[in-house]
VEXDRENKE-813852 format. One record per residue (C-alpha): residue number from 0; x negated, y negated, z negated. Coordinates in nm, 2 decimals. Layout:
N
SEVO    i    east   north      up
SEVO  NUM       X       Y       Z
...
// end
This chain:
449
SEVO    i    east   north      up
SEVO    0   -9.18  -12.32   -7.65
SEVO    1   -9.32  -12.29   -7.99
SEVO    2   -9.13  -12.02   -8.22
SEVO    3   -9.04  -12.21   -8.54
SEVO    4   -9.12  -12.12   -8.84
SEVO    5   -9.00  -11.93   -9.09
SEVO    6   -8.73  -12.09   -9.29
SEVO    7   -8.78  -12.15   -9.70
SEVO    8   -8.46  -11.93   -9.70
SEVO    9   -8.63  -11.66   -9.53
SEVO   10   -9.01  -11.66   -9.74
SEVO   11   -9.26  -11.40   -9.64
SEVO   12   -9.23  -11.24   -9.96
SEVO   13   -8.85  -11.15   -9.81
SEVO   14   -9.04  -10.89   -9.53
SEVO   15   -9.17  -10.70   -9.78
SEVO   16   -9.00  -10.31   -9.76
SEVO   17   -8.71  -10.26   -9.97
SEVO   18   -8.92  -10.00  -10.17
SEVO   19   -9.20  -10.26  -10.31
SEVO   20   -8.97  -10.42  -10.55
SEVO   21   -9.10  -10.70  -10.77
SEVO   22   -9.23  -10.41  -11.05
SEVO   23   -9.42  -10.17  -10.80
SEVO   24   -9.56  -10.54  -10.72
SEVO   25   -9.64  -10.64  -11.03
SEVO   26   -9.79  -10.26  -11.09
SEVO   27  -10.01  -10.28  -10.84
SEVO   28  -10.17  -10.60  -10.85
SEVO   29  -10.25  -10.54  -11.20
SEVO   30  -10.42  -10.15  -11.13
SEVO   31  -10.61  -10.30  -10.87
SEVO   32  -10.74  -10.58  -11.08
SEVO   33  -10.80  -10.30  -11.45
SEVO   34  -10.97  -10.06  -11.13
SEVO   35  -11.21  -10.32  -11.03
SEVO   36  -11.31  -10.39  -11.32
SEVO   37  -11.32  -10.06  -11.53
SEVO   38  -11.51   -9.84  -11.28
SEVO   39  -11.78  -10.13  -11.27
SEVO   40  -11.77  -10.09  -11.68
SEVO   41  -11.83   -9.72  -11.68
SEVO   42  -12.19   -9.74  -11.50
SEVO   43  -12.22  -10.06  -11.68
SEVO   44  -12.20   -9.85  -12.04
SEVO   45  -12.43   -9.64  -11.94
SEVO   46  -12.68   -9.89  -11.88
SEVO   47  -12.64  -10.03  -12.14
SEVO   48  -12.69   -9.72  -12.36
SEVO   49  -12.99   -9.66  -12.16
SEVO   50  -13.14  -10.04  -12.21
SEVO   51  -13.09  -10.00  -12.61
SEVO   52  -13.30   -9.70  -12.60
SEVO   53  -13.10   -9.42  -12.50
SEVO   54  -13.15   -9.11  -12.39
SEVO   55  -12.92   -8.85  -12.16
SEVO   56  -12.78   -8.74  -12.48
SEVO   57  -12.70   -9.08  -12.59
SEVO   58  -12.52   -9.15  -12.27
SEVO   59  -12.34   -8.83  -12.29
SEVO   60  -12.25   -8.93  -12.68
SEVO   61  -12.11   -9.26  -12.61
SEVO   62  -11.92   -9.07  -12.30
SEVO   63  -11.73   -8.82  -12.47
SEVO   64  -11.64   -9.07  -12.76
SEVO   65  -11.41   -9.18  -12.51
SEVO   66  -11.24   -8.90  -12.38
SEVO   67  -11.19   -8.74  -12.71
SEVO   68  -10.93   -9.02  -12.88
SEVO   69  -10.78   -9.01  -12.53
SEVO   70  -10.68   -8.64  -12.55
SEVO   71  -10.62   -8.64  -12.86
SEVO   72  -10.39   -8.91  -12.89
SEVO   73  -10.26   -8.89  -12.52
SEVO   74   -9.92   -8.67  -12.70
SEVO   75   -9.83   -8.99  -12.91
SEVO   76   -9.89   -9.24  -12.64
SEVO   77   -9.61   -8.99  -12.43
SEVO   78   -9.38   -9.02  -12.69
SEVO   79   -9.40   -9.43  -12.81
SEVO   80   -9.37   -9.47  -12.44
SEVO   81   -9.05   -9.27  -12.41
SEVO   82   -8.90   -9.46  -12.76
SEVO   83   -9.01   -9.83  -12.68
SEVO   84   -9.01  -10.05  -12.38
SEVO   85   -9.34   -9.92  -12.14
SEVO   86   -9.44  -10.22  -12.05
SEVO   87   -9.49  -10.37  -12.41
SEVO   88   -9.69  -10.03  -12.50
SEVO   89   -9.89  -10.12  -12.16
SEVO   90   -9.95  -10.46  -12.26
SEVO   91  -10.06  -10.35  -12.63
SEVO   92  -10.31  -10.12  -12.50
SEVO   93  -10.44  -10.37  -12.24
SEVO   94  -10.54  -10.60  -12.54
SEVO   95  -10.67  -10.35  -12.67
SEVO   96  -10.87  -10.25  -12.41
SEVO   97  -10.97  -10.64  -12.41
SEVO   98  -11.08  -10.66  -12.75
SEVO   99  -11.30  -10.35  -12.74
SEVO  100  -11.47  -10.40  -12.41
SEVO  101  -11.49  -10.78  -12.51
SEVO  102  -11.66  -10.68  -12.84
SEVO  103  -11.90  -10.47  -12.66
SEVO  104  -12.02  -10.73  -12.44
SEVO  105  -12.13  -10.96  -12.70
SEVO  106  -12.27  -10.70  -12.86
SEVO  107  -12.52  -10.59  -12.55
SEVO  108  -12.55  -10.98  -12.46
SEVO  109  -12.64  -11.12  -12.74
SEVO  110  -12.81  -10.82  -12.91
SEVO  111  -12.94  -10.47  -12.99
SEVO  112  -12.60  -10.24  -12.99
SEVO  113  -12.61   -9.94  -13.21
SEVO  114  -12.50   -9.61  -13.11
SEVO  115  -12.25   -9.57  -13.38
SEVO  116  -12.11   -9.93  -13.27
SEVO  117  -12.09   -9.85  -12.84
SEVO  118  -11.95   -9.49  -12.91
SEVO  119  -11.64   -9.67  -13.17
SEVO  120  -11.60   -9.97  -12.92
SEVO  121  -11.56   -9.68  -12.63
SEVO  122  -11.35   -9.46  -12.85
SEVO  123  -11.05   -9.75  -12.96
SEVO  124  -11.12   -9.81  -12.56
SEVO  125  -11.02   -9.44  -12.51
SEVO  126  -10.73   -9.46  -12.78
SEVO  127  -10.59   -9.78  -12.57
SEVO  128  -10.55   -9.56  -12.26
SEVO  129  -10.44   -9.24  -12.41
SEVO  130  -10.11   -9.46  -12.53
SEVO  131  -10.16   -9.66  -12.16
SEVO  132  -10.19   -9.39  -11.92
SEVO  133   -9.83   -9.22  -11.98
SEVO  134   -9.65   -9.53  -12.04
SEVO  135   -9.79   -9.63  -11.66
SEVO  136   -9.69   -9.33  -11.48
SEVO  137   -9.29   -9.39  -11.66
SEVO  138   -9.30   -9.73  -11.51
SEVO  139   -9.47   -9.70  -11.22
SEVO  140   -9.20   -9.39  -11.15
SEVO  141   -8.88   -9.55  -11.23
SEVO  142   -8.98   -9.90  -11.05
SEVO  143   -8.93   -9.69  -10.69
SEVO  144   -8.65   -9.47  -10.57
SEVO  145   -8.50   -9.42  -10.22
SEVO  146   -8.59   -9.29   -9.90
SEVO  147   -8.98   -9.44   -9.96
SEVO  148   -9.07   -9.34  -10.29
SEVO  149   -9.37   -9.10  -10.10
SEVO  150   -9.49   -9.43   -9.92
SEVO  151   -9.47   -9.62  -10.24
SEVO  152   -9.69   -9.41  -10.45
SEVO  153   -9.94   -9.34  -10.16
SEVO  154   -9.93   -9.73  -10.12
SEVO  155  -10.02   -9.74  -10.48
SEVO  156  -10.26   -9.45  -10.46
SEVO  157  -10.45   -9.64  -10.20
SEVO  158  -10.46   -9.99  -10.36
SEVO  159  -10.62   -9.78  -10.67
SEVO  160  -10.90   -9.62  -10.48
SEVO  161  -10.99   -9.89  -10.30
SEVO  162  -11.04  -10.10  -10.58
SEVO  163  -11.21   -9.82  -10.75
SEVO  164  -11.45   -9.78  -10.48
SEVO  165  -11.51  -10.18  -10.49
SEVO  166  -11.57  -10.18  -10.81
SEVO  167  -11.83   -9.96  -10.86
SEVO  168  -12.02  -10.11  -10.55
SEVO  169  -11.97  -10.44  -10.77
SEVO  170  -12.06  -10.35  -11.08
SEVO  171  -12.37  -10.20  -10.95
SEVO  172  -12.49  -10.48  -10.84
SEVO  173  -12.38  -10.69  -11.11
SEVO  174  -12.54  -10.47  -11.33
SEVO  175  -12.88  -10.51  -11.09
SEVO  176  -12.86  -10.88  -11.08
SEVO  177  -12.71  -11.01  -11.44
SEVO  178  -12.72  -10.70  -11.62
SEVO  179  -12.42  -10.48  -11.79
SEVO  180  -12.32  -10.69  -12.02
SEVO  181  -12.11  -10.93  -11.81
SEVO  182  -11.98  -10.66  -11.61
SEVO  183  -11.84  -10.57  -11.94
SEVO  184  -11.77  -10.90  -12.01
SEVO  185  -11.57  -10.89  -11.64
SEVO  186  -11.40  -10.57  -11.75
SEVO  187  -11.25  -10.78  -12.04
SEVO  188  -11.13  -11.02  -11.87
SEVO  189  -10.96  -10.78  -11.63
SEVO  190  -10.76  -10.63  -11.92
SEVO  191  -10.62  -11.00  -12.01
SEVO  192  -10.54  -11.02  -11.69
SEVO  193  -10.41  -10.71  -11.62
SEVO  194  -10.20  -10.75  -11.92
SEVO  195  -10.04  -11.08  -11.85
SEVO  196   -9.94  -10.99  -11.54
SEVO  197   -9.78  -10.67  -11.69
SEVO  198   -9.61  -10.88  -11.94
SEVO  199   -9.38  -10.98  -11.69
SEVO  200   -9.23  -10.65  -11.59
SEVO  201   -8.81  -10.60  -11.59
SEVO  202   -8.71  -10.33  -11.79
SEVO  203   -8.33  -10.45  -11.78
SEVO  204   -8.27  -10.15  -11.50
SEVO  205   -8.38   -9.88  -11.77
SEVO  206   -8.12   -9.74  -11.97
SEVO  207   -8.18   -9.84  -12.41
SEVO  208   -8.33   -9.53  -12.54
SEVO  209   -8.07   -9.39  -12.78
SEVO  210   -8.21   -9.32  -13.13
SEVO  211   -8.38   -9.03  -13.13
SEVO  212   -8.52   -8.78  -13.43
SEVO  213   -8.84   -8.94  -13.51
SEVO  214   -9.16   -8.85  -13.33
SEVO  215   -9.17   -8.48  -13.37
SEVO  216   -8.88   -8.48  -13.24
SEVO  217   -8.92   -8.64  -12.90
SEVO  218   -9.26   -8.47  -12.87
SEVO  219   -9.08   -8.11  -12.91
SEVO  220   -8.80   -8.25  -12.64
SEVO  221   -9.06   -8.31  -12.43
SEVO  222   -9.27   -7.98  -12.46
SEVO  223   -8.86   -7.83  -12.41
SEVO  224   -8.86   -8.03  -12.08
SEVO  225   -9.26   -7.91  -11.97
SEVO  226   -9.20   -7.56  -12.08
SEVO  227   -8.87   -7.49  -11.91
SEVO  228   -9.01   -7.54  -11.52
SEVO  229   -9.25   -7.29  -11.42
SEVO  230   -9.37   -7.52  -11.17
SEVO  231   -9.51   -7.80  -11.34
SEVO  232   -9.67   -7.61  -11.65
SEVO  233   -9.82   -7.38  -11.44
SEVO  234   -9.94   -7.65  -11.18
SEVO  235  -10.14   -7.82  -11.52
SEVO  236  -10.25   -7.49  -11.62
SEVO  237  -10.41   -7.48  -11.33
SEVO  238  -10.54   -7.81  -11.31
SEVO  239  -10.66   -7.76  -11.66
SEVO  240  -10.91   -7.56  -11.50
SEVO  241  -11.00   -7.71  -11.19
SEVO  242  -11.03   -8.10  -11.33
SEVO  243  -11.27   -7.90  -11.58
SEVO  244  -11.52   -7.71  -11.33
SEVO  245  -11.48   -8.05  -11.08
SEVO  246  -11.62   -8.23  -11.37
SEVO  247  -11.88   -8.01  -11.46
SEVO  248  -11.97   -8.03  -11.09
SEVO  249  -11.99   -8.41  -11.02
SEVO  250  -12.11   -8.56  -11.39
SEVO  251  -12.35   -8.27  -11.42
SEVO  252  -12.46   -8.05  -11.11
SEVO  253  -12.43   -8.30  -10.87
SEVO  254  -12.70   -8.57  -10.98
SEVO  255  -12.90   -8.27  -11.07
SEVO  256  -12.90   -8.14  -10.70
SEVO  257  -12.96   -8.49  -10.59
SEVO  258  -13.24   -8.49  -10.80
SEVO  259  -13.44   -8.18  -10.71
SEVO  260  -13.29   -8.05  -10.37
SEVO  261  -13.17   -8.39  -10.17
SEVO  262  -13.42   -8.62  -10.22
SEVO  263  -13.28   -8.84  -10.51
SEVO  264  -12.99   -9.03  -10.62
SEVO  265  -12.90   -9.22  -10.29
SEVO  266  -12.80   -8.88  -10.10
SEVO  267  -12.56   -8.80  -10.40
SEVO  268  -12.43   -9.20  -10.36
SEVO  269  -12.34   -9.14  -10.01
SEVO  270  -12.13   -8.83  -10.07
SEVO  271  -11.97   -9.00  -10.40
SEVO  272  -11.89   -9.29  -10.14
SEVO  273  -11.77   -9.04   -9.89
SEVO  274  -11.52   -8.88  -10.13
SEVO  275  -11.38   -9.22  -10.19
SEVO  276  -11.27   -9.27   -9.82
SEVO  277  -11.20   -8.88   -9.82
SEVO  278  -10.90   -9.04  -10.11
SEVO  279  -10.82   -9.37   -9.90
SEVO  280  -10.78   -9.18   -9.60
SEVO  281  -10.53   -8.92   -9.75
SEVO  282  -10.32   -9.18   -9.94
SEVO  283  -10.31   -9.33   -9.57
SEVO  284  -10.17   -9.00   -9.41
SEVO  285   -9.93   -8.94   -9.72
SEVO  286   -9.78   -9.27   -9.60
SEVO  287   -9.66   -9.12   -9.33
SEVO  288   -9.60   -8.78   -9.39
SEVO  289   -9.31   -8.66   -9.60
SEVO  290   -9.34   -8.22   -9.61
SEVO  291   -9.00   -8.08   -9.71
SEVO  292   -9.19   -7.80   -9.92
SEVO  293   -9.37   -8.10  -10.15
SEVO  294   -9.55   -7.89  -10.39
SEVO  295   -9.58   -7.55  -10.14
SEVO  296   -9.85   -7.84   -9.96
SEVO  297   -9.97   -8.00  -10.26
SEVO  298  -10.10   -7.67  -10.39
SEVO  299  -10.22   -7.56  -10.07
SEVO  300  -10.41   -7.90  -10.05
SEVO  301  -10.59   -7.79  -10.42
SEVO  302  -10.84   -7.49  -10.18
SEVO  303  -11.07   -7.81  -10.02
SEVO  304  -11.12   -7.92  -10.40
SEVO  305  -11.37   -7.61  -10.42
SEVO  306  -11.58   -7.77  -10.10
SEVO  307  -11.77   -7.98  -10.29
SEVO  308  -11.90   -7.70  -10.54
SEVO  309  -11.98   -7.44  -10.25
SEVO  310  -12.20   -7.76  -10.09
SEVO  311  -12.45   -7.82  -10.37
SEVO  312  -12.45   -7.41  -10.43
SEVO  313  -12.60   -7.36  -10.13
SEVO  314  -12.74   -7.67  -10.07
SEVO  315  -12.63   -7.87   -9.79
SEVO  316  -12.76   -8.14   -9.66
SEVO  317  -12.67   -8.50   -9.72
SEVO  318  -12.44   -8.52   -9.41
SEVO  319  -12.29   -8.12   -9.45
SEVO  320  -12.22   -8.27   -9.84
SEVO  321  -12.04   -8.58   -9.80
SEVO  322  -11.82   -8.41   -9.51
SEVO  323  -11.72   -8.19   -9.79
SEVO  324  -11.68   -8.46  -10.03
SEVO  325  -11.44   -8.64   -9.77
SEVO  326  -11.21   -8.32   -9.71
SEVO  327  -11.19   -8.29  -10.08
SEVO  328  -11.07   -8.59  -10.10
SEVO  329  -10.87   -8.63   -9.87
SEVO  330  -10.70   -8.31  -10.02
SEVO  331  -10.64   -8.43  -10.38
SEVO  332  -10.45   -8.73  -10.20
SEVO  333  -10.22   -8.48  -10.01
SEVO  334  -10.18   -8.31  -10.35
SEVO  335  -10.14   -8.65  -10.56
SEVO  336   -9.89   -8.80  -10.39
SEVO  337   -9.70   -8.48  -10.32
SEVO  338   -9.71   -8.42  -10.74
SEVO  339   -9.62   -8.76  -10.81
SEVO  340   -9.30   -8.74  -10.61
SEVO  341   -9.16   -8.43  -10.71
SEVO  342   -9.22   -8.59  -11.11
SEVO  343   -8.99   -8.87  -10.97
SEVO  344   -8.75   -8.65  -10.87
SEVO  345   -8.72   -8.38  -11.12
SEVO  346   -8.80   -8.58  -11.47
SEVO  347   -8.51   -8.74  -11.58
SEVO  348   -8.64   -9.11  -11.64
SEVO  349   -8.63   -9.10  -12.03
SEVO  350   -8.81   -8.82  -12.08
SEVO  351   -9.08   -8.94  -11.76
SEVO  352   -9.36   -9.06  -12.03
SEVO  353   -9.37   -8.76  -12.26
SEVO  354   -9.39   -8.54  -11.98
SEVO  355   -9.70   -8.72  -11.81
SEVO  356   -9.82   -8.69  -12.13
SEVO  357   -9.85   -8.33  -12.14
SEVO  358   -9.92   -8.32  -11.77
SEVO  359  -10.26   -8.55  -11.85
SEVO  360  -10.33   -8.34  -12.18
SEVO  361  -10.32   -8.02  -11.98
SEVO  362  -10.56   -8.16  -11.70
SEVO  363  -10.81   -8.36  -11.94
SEVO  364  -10.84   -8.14  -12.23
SEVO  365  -11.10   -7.88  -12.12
SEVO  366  -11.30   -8.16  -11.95
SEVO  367  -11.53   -8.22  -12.25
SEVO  368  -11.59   -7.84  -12.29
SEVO  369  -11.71   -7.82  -11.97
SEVO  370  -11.93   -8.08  -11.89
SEVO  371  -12.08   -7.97  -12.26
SEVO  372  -12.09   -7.59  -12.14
SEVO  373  -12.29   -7.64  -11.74
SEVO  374  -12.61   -7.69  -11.92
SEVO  375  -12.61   -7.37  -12.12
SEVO  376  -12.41   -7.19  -11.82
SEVO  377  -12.69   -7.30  -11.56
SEVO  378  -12.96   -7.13  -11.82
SEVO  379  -12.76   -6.84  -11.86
SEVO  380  -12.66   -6.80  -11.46
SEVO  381  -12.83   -7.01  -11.26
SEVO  382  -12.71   -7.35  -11.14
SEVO  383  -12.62   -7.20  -10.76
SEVO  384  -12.43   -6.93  -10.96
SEVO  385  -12.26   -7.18  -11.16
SEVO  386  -12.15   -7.37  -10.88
SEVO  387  -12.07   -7.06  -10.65
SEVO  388  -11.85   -6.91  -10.95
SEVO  389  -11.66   -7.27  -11.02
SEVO  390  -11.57   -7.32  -10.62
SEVO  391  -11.44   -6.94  -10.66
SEVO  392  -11.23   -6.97  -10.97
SEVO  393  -11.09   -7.28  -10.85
SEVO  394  -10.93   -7.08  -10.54
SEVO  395  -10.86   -6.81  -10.76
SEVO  396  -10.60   -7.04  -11.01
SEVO  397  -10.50   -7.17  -10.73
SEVO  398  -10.38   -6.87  -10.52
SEVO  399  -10.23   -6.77  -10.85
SEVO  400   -9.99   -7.06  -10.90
SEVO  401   -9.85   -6.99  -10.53
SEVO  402   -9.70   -6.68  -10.68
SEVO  403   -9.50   -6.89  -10.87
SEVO  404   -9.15   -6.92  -10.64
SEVO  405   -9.05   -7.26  -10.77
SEVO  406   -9.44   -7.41  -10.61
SEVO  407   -9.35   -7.19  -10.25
SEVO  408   -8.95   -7.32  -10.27
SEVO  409   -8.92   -7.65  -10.43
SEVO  410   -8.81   -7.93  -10.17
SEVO  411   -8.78   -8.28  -10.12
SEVO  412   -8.37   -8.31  -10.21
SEVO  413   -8.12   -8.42   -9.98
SEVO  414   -7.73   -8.54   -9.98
SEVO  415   -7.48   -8.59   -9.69
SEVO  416   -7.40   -8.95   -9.63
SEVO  417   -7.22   -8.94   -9.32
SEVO  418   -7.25   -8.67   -9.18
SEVO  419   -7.67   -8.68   -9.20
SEVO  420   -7.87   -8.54   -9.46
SEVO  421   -8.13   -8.82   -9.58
SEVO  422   -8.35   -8.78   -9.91
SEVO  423   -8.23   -8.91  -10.24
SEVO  424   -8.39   -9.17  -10.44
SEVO  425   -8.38   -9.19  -10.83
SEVO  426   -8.61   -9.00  -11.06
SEVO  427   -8.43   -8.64  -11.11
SEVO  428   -8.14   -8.43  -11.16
SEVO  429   -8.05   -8.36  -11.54
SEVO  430   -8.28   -8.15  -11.71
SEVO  431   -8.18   -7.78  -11.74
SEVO  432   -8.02   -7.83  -11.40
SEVO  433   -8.34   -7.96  -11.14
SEVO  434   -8.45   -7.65  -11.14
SEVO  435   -8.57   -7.61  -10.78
SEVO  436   -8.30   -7.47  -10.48
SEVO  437   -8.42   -7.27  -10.22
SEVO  438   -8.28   -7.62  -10.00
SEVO  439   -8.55   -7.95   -9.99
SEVO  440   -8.72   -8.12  -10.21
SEVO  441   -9.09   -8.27  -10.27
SEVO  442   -9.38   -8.32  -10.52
SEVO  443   -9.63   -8.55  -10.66
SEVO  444   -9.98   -8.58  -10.79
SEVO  445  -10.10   -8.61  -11.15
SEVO  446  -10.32   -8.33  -11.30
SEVO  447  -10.62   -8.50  -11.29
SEVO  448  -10.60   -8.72  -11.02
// end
């Protein structure tokens, strides 16, 4: 006998799990889509750089012309975040975003782009995600809570990397066939649509921000709120240092390993690729796994990050590389997730944006100095040395923070509801009163990830 089918009363949609609520929805569709698209852009600029008559330097140039407005701004962006609706200051900087990469694909299809014209098109590109990326992180935080808020972000997690790794396999052979400029063009398109889809988000659940001191003053509430937990300003202190010698490793040492060790580019390819399943594969397990002692194992997941660095000191060969690129990142999964949780549960929700503001300043701000520093560091050392010392001081910070007894004895929070103990949802305690008990509770993972 056939089983019928499912009722209009009873749509698919209605099987969903109670944690992937019409926003986390909405969140993710639209990160896959902006992922797809913008890590197809970043090779695509480069090109393009390089087809106007660039050189290294160039590409380097027009590279930290966007990281610098996204530091520098990324404060402000916390702050408007935590004063206005998120999702309208998502939606802005999506069309701004448009309008920029838009711009910049005319220019390189229909013309000769200047330098001074790709590194301001990159930097208001930069600026839009400086205000973007903290307004994100509030909404993607306080559109889960429950039992399943681990699941949720490793879901999220996931759907990002994937389309991360899919875009950059697409874009580089759009690039091959059609050239950068419509994978620009493609990257515009992805904002717009990124952004409408964003446009629909319900903020009715979030609480009307009551008026506040001006600017300054939310910005110094929200330092107040980073500087009072040991745990998380220490955590980005350290990260401040690791996404810094990471970077130098993979935008700078690696290619040059590739280059004169491994055979070429392809070898450095595979073990890029392998990192990527490395993060799919650990967003996978974080699905499943919910440690008591959150950031206790998200720190202790930061010692693999060094891998990768110890591999191209010594070298390894292709296959000894890219099993160190998949452990590593498999590892910053384990610590993503676990970071991003404990956010959700500690951070009151209106104070959420300005903290993942400081949280991304902390991790990004050193990156430019770095990746500006490993030439004149290789000369001065030797590139094995450099890359020896960097997998060292990474373990070195990183021991360090686990002296910190809110990282060792912060878990995942539980109340009594009959009789069991089962995890809270929500997105913290009040401020001056989450500090960590020596009971259950768990993290999550931003600094740098």
């Amino acid at each position: 006998m056939r089983t019928p089918a499912a009722s209009p009363r009873t749509p698919l949609l209605s099987r969903r799990p109670e944690w992937a609520g019409r926003n986390y929805l909405l969140l993710t569709a639209a990160a896959m889509v902006t992922n797809l698209g913008t890590h197809g852009a970043l090779i695509a600029t480069a090109f393009a750089v390089m087809e106007s008559g660039g050189d290294s330097g160039d590409v380097g140039l027009v590279a930290a012309a966007r990281i610098v407005p996204l530091v520098l701004f990324l404060l402000i962006g916390g702050a408007v975040a935590d004063r206005i609706p998120r999702h309208r200051v998502m939606v802005a900087a999506n069309a701004l975003n448009f309008v920029s990469q838009g711009v910049f694909a005319v220019l390189v299809l229909t013309g000769d782009p200047q330098l001074w014209q790709m590194m301001l098109l990159t930097a208001l590109c930069g600026t839009g995600q400086a205000f973007f990326n903290p307004a994100a992180e509030g909404m993607l935080m306080s559109s889960v809570s429950g039992e399943q808020v681990s699941r949720a972000f490793a879901l999220f997690r996931m759907a990002m990397h994937g389309a991360g790794i899919g875009g950059a396999a697409l874009g580089g052979a759009l690039i091959a066939a059609v050239g950068p400029g419509w994978v620009l063009a493609i990257d515009a398109a992805a904002f717009a649509f990124a952004g409408a889809l964003r446009a629909f988000l319900d903020v009715s659940h979030i609480a009307k921000r009551a008026a506040g001191g001006g600017l300054l003053a939310d910005l110094r509430e929200g330092w107040d709120e980073f500087v009072g937990r040991p745990w998380l300003w220490s955590i980005v202190a350290q990260f401040s240092i690791v996404v810094a010698l990471v970077g130098a490793a993979e935008s700078v040492y690696g290619p040059l390993v590739a280059r004169d060790q491994l055979g070429g580019a392809r070898p450095w390819g595979i073990a890029l690729a392998f990192f990527g399943v490395g993060t799919l594969v650990g967003a996978f397990l974080m699905m499943r796994w919910k440690p008591r002692r959150m950031l206790l194992v998200g720190t202790l997941g930061v010692f693999p990050i060094a891998l990768p660095s110890a591999a191209l000191a010594v070298p390894l060969d292709v296959v000894g590389l890219s099993a160190a690129m998949f452990v590593s990142g498999v590892a910053i999964e384990v610590f993503g997730v676990a970071w991003m949780t404990t956010l959700h549960q500690e951070i009151p929700e209106e104070k959420l944006s300005r903290v993942s503001a400081y949280d991304w300043f902390g991790s990004t701000a050193m990156l430019p100095l770095s990746t500006a520093l490993a030439g004149p560091a290789e000369n001065l050392f030797g590139r094995s040395e450099a890359l020896w010392g960097s997998a060292t001081l990474i373990v070195v910070v990183t021991a360090l923070v686990l002296l910190v007894p809110d990282v060792r004895n912060l878990r995942r929070r539980t109340k009594e509801v009959g009789g069991s103990t089962t995890p809270v949802g929500g997105s913290a305690a009040p401020a001056k009163t989450a500090a960590p008990t020596t009971v259950a509770e768990t993290p999550t993972a931003h600094p740098g990830s």
